[in-house]
KEKOLVO-254895 format. One line per 10 residues: their letters; for each residue x negated, y, z negated of C-alpha. Coordinates in steps of 0.1 Angstrom, whole numbers. Layout:
a = X Y Z  ...
END
This chain:
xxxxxxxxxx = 923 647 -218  886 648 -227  866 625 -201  841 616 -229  865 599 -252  858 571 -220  822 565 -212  825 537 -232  848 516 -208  869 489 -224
xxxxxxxxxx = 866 450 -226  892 453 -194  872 480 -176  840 456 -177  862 425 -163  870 449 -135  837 465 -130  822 433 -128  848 421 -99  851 453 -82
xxxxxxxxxx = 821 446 -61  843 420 -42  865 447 -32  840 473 -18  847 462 15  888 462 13  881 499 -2  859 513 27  887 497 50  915 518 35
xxxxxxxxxx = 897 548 31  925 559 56  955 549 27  977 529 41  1010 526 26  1019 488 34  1027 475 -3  1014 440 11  975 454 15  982 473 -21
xxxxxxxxxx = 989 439 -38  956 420 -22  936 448 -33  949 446 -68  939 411 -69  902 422 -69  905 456 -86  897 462 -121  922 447 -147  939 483 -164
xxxxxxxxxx = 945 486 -195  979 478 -209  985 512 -231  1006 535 -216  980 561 -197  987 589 -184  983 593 -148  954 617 -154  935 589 -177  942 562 -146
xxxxxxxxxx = 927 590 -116  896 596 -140  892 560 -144  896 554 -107  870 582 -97  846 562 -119  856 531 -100  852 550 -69  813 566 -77  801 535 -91
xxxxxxxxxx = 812 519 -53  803 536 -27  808 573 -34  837 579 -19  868 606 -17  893 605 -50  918 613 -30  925 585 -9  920 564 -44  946 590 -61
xxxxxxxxxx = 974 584 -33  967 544 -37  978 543 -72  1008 549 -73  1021 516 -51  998 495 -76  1016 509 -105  1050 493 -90  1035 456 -83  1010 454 -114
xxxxxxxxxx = 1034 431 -134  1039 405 -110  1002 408 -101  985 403 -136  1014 374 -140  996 353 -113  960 369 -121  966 359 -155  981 322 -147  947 318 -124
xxxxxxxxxx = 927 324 -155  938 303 -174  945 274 -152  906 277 -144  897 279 -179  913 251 -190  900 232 -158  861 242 -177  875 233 -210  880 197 -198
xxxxxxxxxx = 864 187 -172  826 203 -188  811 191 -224  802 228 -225  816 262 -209  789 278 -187  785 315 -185  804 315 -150  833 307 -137  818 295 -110
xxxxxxxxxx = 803 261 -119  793 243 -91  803 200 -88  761 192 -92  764 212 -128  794 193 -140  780 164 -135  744 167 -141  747 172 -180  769 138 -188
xxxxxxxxxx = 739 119 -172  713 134 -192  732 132 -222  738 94 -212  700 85 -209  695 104 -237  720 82 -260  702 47 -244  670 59 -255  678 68 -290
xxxxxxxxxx = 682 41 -312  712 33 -332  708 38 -370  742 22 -378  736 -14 -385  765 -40 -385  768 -45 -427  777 -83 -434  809 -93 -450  796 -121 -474
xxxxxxxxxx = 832 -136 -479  832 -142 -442  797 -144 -429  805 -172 -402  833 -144 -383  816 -130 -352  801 -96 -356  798 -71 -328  759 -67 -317  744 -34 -331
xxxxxxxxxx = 740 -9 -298  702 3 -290  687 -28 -309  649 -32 -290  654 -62 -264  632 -70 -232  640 -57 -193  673 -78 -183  683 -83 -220  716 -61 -204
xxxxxxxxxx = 724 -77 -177  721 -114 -196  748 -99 -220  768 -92 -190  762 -125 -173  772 -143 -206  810 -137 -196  803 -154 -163  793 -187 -173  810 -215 -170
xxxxxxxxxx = 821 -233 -202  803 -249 -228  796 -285 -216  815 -314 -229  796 -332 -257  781 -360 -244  798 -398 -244  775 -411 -267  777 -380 -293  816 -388 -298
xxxxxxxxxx = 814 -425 -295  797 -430 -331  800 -461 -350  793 -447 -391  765 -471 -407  780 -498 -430  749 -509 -444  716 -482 -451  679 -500 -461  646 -487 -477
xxxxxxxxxx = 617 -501 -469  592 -500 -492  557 -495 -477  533 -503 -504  552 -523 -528  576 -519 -558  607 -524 -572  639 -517 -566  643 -499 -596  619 -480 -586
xxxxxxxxxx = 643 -473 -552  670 -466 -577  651 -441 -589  640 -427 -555  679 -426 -545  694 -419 -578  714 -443 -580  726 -462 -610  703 -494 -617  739 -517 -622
xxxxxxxxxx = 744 -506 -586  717 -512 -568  709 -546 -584  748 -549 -572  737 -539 -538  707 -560 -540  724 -599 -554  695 -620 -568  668 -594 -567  658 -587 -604
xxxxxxxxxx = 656 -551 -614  620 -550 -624  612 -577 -599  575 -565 -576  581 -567 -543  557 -569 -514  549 -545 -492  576 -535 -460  602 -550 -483  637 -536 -477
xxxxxxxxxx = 663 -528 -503  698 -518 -498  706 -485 -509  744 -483 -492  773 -503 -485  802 -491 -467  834 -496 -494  865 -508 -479  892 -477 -486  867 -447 -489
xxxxxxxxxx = 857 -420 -466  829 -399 -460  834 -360 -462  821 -327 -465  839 -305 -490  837 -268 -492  815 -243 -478  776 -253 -478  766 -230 -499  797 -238 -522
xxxxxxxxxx = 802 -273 -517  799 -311 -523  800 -345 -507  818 -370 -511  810 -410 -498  774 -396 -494  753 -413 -471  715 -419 -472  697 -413 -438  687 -442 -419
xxxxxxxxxx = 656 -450 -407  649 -457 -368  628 -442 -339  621 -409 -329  617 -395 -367  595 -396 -398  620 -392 -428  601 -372 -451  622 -355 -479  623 -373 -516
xxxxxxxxxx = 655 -400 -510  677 -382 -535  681 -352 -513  681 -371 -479  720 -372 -479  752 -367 -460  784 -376 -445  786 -404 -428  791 -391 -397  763 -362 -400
xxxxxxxxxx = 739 -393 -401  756 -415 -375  749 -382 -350  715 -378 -361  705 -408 -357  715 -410 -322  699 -378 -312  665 -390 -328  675 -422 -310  673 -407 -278
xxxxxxxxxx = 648 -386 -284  623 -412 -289  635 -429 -257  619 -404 -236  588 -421 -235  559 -436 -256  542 -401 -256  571 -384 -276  564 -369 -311  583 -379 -338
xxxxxxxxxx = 606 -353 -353  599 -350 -387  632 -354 -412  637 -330 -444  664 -319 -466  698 -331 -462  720 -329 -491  722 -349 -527  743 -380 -531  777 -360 -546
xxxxxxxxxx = 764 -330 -525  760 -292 -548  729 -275 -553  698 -285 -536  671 -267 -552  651 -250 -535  678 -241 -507  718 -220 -515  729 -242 -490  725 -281 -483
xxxxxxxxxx = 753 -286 -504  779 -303 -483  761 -330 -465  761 -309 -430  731 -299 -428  694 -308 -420  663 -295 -421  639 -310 -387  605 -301 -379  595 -280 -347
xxxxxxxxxx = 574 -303 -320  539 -294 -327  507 -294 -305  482 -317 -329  443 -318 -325  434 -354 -319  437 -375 -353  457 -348 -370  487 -359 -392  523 -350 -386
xxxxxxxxxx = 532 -328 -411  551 -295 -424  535 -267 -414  541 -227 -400  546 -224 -363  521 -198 -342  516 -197 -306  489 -219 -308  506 -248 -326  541 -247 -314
xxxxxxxxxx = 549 -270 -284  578 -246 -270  585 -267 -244  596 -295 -261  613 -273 -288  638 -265 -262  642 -300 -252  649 -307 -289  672 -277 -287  689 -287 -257
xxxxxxxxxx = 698 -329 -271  712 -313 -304  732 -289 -285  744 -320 -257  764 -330 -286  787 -304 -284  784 -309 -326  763 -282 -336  777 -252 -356  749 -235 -357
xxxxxxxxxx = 708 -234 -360  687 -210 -383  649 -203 -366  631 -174 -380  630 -147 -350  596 -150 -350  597 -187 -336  625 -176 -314  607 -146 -292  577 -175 -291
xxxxxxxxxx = 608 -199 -272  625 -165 -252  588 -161 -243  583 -195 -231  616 -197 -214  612 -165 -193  579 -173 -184  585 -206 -171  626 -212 -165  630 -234 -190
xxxxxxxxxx = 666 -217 -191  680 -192 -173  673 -161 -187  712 -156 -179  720 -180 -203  692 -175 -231  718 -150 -248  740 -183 -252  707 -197 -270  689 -170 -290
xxxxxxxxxx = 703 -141 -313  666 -126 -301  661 -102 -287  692 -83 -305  696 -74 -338  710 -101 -356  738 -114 -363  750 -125 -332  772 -153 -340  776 -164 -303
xxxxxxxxxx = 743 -174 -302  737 -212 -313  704 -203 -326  704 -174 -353  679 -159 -377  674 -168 -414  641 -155 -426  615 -191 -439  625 -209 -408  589 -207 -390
xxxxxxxxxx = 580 -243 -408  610 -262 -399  644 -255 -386  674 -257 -402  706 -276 -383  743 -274 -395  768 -302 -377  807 -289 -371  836 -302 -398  853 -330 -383
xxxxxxxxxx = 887 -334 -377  898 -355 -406  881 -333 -432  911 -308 -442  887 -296 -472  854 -286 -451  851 -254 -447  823 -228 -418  825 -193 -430  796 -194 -450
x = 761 -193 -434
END
């Protein structure tokens, strides 16, 4: 057969050629042919992989003499009288040679993201790539965003992976599971007595159809509410007029979602220490027991000393509760809009206005935070993130909480929403911040999903 028709060596014939280095030394140690079958078998372990077309024994001594020159130049005749023996045992041999490839294949396969050019992958390779591929993953940022379900916007949605947060921001998520329990709401916050009688006090004179007015409430019932006092009637200054009696058989509850709701046995906020009530009357309403807890929190507050700024007081809800104008929610006497503790210039008036660095008192923010949240009443409370990295700041900088615990607090520095977090984003809130109270037990009808 024409040598020629083979200078082109098969896929096989380069598998061997590139293992038959391995064998040089076995070959130069039987250069004197042995016939032991057992030394014939190890050496076609190593030796080139032969075609499986039926050759003729001339094609296989060509081959070999290739094999042979390529090596180490030596005699074909020694290589020629080895054959035969590996003709007997090549079944049995490429069985196991075969089962080793693929075991070690399919060893690459799974253990390696992807195959290498070699075989021979070495335990630093394998798992060098998974840890650059790792760091690579936590620095790119994570373009999937959790969408919000509108229908059930109060469920608890998962964080959104890679959002920017500060060194630690981690390890406070980890720490979050470690905590002990929330706290049990204070004695005082579940040992409320529901005003029976609510007064306004009018500071520069009037009448109390002019509080009517200011309340919205029917002129038949507050001259009811008022016996003897004539409708039109001009009362002196710091005169107070009843604007609510408790009615034997009613109750006071919140129906409904607050952005879908309404209120029945509406309540007017009362007045006392530690606040400045400074929404129009009309919408300064809620359930009864929404303004039994807030007064006792503003009670409190102003108990802390003589030095303490008043909180100011804004939206509640209307009398039968529905839409507030200008808010979607405030409709289900839950919720409350307070102002943040500010730091005032000397002789400057308490009033509504954004929150910078400059003009927010965080310190005492938190310390409003932290009474509201001693209750163990508050659903939830919207701050615009902006406010909130000013208070994560403020916190990490001087341990007003542990920064452990701040993801307990503040839906910053994640992505929001993090419904886990008592304080949450709603874009506005950098004037005031907006407070939602739980549904009580005995109102079957209130309803939380809705933020």
């Amino acid at each position: 057969m024409d040598r020629r028709e083979h200078e082109e060596p098969s896929d096989d014939e380069l598998d061997a050629s590139e293992v038959e280095p391995e064998q040089d030394s076995d070959e130069d140690d039987d250069d004197e042919v042995s016939d032991d079958e057992d030394d014939d078998a190890s050496d076609d372990d190593d030796d080139d992989e032969p075609d499986d077309s039926d050759d003729d024994d001339e094609v296989s001594d060509d081959d070999d003499d290739d094999d042979a020159s390529d090596d180490d130049d030596s005699d074909d005749e020694p290589e020629a009288v080895a054959a035969a023996p590996r003709k007997r045992s090549m079944g049995p041999t490429l069985l196991v040679l075969g089962g080793g490839v693929w075991a070690i294949a399919m060893a690459l396969r799974c253990g390696a993201p992807e195959p290498g050019p070699s075989l021979s992958v070495s335990p630093d390779a394998v798992s060098a790539e998974p840890a650059v591929a790792a760091a690579e993953r936590e620095d790119e940022p994570d373009d999937e965003e959790p969408a919000l379900d509108e229908a059930d916007d109060d469920e608890p949605t998962p964080a959104a992976a890679g959002a920017d947060r500060p060194d630690g921001a981690d390890e406070a998520e980890l720490e979050q599971e470690l905590l002990p329990p929330e706290p049990l709401p204070e004695g005082w916050a579940t040992e409320l007595s529901p005003p029976t009688k609510v007064t306004y006090t009018i500071r520069h004179g009037g009448s109390i159809k002019n509080v009517a007015n200011l309340f919205k409430i029917f002129h038949h019932e507050i001259t009811a509410l008022n016996p003897g006092v004539a409708l039109e009637a001009e009362l002196p200054p710091n005169s107070k007029v009843v604007v609510y009696l408790e009615e034997e058989g009613t109750s006071s509850e919140s129906v409904g979602l607050p952005s879908a709701g309404s209120l029945e046995g509406g309540v007017p906020m009362v007045e006392g220490p530690g606040r400045q009530l400074k929404a129009i009357p009309w919408k300064s309403y809620g359930t009864a027991h929404t303004v039994a807890l807030l007064d006792q929190v503003l009670r409190r507050w102003a108990q802390r000393g003589k030095q303490v700024q008043p909180i100011l007081v804004g939206n509640m809800a209307a009398r039968k509760g529905g839409r507030l104008e200008p808010h979607s929610t405030h409709q289900s006497g839950r919720d409350v809009d307070l102002g943040y503790p500010q730091k005032l210039p000397a002789g400057e008036e308490l009033n509504w206005r954004s929150m910078t660095a400059e003009n927010l008192d965080a310190e005492e923010t938190w310390n409003l935070l932290k009474l509201l949240r001693s209750t163990g009443q508050v659903e939830v409370v919207f701050i615009d993130t902006s406010i909130q990295k000013l208070l994560y700041d403020h916190a990490v900088k001087n341990g007003t909480v542990p920064k452990a615990e701040l993801s307990r607090w503040l839906e910053y520095p994640r992505s929001p929403p993090q419904r886990r977090a008592i304080v949450q984003h709603v874009k506005g809130h950098v004037d005031h911040m907006h407070v939602r109270f739980n549904c009580q037990p005995h109102e079957k009808r209130c309803e939380s999903r809705d933020r």
